[in-house]
C-alpha positions in Angstrom: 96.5 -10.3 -1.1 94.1 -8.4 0.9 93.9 -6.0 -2.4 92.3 -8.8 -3.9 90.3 -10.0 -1.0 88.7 -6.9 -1.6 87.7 -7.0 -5.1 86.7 -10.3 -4.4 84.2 -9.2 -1.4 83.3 -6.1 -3.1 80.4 -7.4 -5.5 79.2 -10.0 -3.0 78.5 -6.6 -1.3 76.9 -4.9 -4.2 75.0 -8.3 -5.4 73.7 -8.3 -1.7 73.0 -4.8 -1.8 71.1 -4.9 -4.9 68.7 -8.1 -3.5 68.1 -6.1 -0.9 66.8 -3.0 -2.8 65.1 -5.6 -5.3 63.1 -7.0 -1.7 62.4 -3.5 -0.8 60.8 -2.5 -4.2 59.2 -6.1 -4.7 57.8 -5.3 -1.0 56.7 -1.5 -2.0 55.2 -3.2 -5.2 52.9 -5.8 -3.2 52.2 -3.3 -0.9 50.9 -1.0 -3.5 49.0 -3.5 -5.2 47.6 -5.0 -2.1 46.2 -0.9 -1.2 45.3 -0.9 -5.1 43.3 -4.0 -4.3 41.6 -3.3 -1.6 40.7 -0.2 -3.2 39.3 -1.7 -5.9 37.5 -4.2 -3.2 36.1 -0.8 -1.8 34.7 0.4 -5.0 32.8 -2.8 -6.4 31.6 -3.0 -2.6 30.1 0.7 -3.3 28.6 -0.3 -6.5 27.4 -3.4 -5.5 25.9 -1.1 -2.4 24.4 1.3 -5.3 23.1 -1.7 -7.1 21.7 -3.6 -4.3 19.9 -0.3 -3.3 18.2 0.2 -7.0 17.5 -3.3 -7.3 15.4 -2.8 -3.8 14.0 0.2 -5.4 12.6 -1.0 -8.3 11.4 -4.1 -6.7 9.3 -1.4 -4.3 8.6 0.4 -7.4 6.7 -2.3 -9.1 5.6 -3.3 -5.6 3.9 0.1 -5.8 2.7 0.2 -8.8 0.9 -3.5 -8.3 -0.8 -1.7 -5.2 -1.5 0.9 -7.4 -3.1 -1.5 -10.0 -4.9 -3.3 -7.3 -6.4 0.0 -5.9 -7.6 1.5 -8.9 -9.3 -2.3 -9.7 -10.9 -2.0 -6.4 -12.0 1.7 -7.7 -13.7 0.5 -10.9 -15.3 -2.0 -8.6 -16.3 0.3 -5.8 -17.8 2.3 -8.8 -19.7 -0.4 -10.6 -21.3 -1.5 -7.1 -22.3 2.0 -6.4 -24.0 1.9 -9.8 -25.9 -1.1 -9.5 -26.8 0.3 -6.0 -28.4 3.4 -7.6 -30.0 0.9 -9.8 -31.6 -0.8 -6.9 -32.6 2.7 -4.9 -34.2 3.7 -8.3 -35.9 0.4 -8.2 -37.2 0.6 -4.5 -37.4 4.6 -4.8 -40.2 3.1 -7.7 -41.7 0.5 -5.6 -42.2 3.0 -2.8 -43.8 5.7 -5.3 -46.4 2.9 -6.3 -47.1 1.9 -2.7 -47.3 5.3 -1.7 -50.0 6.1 -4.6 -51.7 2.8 -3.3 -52.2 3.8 0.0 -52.9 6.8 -0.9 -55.7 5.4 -3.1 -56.8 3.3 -0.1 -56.8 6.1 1.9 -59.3 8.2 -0.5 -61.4 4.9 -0.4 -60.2 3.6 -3.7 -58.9 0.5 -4.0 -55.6 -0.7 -5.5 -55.1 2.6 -7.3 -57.8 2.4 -9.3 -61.4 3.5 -8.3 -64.2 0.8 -9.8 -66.0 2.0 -12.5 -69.6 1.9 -10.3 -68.2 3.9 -8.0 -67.5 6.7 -10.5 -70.3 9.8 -11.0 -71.1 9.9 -14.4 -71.7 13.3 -14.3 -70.6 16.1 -11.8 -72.1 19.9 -11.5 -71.2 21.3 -14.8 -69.6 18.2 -16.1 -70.1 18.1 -19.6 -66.7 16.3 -20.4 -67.1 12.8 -21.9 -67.0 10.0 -19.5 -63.2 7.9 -19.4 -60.6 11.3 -19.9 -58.7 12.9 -17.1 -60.8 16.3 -17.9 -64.3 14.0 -17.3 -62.2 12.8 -13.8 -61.5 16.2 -12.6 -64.9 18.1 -13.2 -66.5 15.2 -11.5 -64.1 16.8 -9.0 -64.6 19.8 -9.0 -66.6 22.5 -10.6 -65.4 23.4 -14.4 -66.9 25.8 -16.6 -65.3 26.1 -19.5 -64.6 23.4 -22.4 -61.7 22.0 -24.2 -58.9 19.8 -24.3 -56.4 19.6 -21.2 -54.2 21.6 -22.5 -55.9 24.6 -22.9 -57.8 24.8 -19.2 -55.7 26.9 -17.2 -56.2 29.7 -20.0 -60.4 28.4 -20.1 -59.4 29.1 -16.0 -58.6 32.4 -16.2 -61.2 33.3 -18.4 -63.8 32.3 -16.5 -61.5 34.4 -13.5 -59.9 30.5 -12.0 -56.8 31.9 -10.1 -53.7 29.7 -11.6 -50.2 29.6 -10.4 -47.5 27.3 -10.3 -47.3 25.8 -6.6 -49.3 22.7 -5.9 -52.0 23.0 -3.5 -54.4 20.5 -2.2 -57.7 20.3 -4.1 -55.8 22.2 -7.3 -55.9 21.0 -10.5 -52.3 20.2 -12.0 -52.3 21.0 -16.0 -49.0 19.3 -17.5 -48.1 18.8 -21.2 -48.1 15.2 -20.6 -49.7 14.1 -24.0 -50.6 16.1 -27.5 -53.8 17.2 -26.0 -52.5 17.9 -22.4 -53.2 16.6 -19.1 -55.0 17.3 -16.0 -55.0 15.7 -12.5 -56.7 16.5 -8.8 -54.1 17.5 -6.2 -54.5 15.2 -3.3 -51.5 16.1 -0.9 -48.4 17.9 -1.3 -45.3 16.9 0.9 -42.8 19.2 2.1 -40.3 18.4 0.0 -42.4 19.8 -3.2 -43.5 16.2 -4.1 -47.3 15.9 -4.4 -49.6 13.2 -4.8 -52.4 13.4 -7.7 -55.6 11.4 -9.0 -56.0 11.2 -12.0 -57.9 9.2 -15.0 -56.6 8.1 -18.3 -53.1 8.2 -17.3 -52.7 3.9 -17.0 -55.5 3.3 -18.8 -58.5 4.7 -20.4 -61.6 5.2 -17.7 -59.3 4.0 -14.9 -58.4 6.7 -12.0 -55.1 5.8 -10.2 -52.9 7.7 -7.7 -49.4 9.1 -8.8 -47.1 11.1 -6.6 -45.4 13.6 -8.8 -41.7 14.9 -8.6 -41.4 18.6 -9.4 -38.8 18.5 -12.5 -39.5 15.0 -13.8 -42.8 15.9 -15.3 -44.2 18.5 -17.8 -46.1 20.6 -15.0 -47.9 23.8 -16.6 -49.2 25.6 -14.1 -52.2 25.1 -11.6 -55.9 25.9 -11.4 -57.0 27.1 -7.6 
């Protein structure tokens, strides 16, 4: 009897046995896929991390290079006002230049830059130019000798033993190649910055004498007769 108690009892034991190694391995099997889980939460927490981070990136990226954008807008701008600003300080360097040759005019007791006709010698000592050219306007100046076109006087000066040179000095005459046949003008002041202020006739207008102040470099100076 107890014999087959035995056998009877025997695979309850194993069935129980075996349920509890099937708990154990289902156990090990949700434990393992619960760590397998988590690691897997772990990871697409990195590479949401890694893709939160380049998003950021690129969004400063293009934030930058809007800045950048912006800044070399403001450049072009910067540039174009400095531009039209030199435009102006040409314009007002220009205005000052003709003011400054009108009161130098006034100052040599000539009127408005130009000195009336009346007023004018028609001859000079040794003026045998005709009357309305520079050359008339500068030997009613000064005394000149020789003959010829503009041009040619500082070699007519040193023939006649003129000392020339190429500084400006008041009360020289400036010979520049500022027409086919030349041009002369009386030097009336020079500045210490080289600039120098002339007389002259012919240069606005025939037979009218106007004040210029000259800019060494911007005109076709050949030399001076002392």
């Amino acid at each position: 009897m107890w014999k087959r108690l035995g056998i009877r009892v025997l695979p309850s034991v194993v069935l129980l046995g075996v349920a509890a190694t099937a708990i154990q391995v289902s156990t090990v099997v949700h434990h393992v896929q619960a760590v397998q889980m988590a690691a897997q939460t772990r990871e697409a927490l990195k590479v949401a991390q890694v893709v939160t981070i380049e998003r950021d990136q690129a969004l400063a990226l293009n934030a930058a290079d809007a800045r950048l954008d912006t800044a070399l807008q403001r450049v072009q701008t910067v540039s174009s006002e400095r531009d039209q600003l030199n435009g102006k300080v040409q314009d007002l360097q220009g205005q000052v230049d003709k003011l400054t040759n009108q009161l130098a005019a006034v100052n040599a007791g000539v009127g408005g830059g130009t000195r009336a006709i009346g007023s004018m010698p028609t001859a000079g000592i040794g003026n045998h130019f005709p009357w309305g050219w520079c050359t008339f306007y500068v030997a009613s100046r000064r005394y000149v000798p020789w003959n010829g076109n503009a041009i040619t006087w500082l070699w007519g000066a040193r023939t006649f033993g003129f000392p020339t040179g190429s500084t400006p000095r008041v009360g020289a005459i400036m010979v520049s190649a500022e027409s086919v046949w030349g041009h002369v003008a009386y030097v009336e002041s020079v500045a210490s910055n080289g600039s120098f202020v002339v007389s002259e006739m012919n240069f606005t207008a025939w037979g009218v004498v106007d004040f210029r102040t000259i800019v060494p470099g911007r005109v076709p100076v050949l030399g001076f007769v002392y």
